[in-house]
C-alpha positions in Angstrom: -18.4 15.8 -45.0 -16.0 12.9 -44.2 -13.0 13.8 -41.0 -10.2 12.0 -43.3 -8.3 12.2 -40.1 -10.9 10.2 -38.5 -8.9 6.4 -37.5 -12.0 4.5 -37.3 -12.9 5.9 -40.8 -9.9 4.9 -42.4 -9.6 1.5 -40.6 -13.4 1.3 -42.0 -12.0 1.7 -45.5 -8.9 0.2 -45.3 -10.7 -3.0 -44.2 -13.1 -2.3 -46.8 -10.4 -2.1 -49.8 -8.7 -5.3 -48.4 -12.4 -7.2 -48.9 -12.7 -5.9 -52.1 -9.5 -6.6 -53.4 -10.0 -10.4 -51.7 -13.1 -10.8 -53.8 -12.0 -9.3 -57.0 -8.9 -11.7 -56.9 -11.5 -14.8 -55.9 -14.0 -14.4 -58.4 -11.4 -13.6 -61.1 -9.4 -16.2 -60.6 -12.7 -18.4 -60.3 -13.7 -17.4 -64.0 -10.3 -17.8 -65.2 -10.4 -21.8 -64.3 -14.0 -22.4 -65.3 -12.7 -20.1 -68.9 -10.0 -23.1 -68.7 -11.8 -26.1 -68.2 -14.6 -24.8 -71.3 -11.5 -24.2 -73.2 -10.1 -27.7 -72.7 -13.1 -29.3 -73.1 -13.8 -27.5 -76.7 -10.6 -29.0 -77.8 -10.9 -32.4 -76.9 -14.5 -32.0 -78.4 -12.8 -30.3 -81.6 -9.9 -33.2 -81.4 -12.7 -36.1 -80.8 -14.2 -35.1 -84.1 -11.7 -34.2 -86.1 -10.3 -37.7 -85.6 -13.9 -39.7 -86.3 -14.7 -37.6 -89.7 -10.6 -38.4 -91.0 -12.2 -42.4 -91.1 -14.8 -41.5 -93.6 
């Protein structure tokens, strides 16, 4: 069993959460901008051909 009273233990895991936290926040915000660019890119593809078929 775990000595919660252990200080290397919990600088282990409070260095652990910190990391975690780092990388949740990186790779979220990482898919939030790529979800962003695809977003923008569908509308100016949407935009691009709704403007060519109004000619016809």
């Amino acid at each position: 069993m775990a000595d919660w009273s252990d200080p290397e233990l919990l600088k282990a895991l409070a260095i652990s959460i910190i990391g975690l936290g780092v990388g949740l926040w990186w790779i979220s915000s990482r898919i939030r901008s790529k979800l962003k660019e695809v977003e923008e890119r569908q509308s100016r593809r949407w935009g691009d051909s709704a403007d060519t078929h109004s000619d016809e």
